[in-house]
TIDREN-152860 format. One record per residue (C-alpha): residue in three letters; x, y, z. Coordinates in steps of 0.2 Angstrom, whole numbers, plus 2048, in hexadecimal, padded with zeros to 3 digits. Layout:
TIDREN-152860
ALAXYZ;...
//
This chain:
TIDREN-152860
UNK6AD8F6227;UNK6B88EF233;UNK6B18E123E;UNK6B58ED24D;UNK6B4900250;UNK6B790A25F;UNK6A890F267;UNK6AA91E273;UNK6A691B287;UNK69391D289;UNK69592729A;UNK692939299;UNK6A493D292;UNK6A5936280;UNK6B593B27D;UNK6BC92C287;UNK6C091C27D;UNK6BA90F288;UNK6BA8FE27F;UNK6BA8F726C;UNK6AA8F0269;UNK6A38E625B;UNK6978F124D;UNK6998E623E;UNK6848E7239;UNK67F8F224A;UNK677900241;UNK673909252;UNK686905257;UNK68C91024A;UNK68191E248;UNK68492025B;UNK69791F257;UNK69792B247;UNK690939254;UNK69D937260;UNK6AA938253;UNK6A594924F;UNK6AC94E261;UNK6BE94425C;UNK6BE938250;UNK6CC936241;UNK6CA935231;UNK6C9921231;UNK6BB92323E;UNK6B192B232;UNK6B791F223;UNK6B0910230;UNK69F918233;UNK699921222;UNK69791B212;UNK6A2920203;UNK69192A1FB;UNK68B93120C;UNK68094020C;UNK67F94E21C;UNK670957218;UNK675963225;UNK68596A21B;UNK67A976211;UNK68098321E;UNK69197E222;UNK6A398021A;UNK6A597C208;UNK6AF96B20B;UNK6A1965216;UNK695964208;UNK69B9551FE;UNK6979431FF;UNK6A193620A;UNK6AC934218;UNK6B9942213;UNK6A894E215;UNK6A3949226;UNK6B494B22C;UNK6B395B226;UNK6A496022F;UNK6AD959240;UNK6BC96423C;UNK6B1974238;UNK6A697124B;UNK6B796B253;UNK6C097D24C;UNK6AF988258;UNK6AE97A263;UNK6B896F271;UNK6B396227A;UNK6A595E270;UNK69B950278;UNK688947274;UNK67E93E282;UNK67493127A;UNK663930283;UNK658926277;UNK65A91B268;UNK64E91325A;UNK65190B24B;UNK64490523F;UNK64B8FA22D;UNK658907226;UNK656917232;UNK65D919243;UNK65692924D;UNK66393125A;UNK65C93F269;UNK66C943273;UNK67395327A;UNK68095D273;UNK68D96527F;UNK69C96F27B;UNK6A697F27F;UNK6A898C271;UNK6BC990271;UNK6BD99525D;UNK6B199E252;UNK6A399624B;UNK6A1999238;UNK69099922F;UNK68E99521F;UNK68399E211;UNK67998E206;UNK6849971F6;UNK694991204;UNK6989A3207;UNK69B9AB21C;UNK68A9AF221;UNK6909B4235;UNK69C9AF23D;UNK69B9AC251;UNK6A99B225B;UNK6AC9A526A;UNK6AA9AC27C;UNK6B099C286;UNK69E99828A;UNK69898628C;UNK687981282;UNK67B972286;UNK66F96F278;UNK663960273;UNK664958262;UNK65C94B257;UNK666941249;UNK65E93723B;UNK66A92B234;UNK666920224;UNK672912224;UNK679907215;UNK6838F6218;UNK6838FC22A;UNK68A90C229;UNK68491E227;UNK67E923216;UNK67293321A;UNK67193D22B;UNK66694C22E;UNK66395523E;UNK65795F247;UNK66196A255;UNK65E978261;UNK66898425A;UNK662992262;UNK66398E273;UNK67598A26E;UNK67699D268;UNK66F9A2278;UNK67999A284;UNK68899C27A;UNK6849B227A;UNK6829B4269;UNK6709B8269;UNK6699C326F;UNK6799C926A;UNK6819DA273;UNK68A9EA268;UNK6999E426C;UNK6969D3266;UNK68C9D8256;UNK69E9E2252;UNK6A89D4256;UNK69E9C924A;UNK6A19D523B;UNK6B39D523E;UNK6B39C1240;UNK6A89C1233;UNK6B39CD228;UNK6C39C522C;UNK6B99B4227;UNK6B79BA213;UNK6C79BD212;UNK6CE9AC213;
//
């Protein structure tokens, strides 16, 4: 890992780069780091912060490319919320980290601008979320297992339906439910 990495501005808009900051060996430096990347990092962000083998447990219901090991996989899951989602943000609220683990609770913020696509565990559409231009606020916990200071596993416990609620989709209207099956339809075609 390089001896520095940007770390994205700790006020409540992540997406400004505020300084470069040594996180050779802080393992609570770049877990912190690895979730703001989500919202904008590159590709080289995420070849900094994750190891070559990395696992996201999460990716069970997200798009097929996500479901791999490594960097290359992480990014994908960035690109796949980035496609529903823009300005994607996480306030970090409290930190611990015991031997290997570092533990994140943050909230998650964002405006849904492009569909979001679930994923079926066999990687096939399960639903598909037209966007409305609604903003969401959600609370979140990240588990991240580090290696040679960077990210080897992450898991997540996340509110996700009081992200469907104040996005609209549930309890969704008629006139959502039929514009789901036609995202929905348009999705398994691709």
């Amino acid at each position: 890992m390089p001896a520095t990495a940007r770390i994205l501005s700790e006020s409540t808009d992540h997406r400004q780069e505020s300084h470069l900051v040594a996180v050779s060996g802080d393992a609570t430096a770049v877990a912190i780091a690895s979730m703001h990347a989500m919202g904008s990092g590159t590709l080289a962000d995420f070849q900094a912060f994750y190891t070559a083998d990395a696992v996201n447990w999460e990716a069970k219901t997200e798009p097929p490319d996500t479901r791999g090991t490594g960097p290359a996989a992480m990014y994908a899951t960035a690109r796949w919320l980035r496609t529903a989602f823009s300005d994607l943000t996480w306030q970090i609220h409290d930190v611990a980290h015991d031997n290997d683990l570092v533990v994140v609770h943050a909230t998650m913020s964002g405006r849904q601008t492009g569909p979001f696509v679930a994923y079926r565990s066999d990687a096939k559409v399960a639903a598909v979320f037209p966007p409305r231009g609604r903003t969401f606020t959600v609370t979140q916990t990240h588990w991240f297992r580090m290696s040679d200071s960077k990210v080897a596993e992450h898991w997540a416990n996340r509110d996700d339906l009081a992200m469907g609620q104040q996005l609209g989709w549930n309890p969704p209207t008629p006139l959502y439910l039929a514009r789901m099956l036609l995202a929905r339809r348009r999705a398994r075609r691709r």
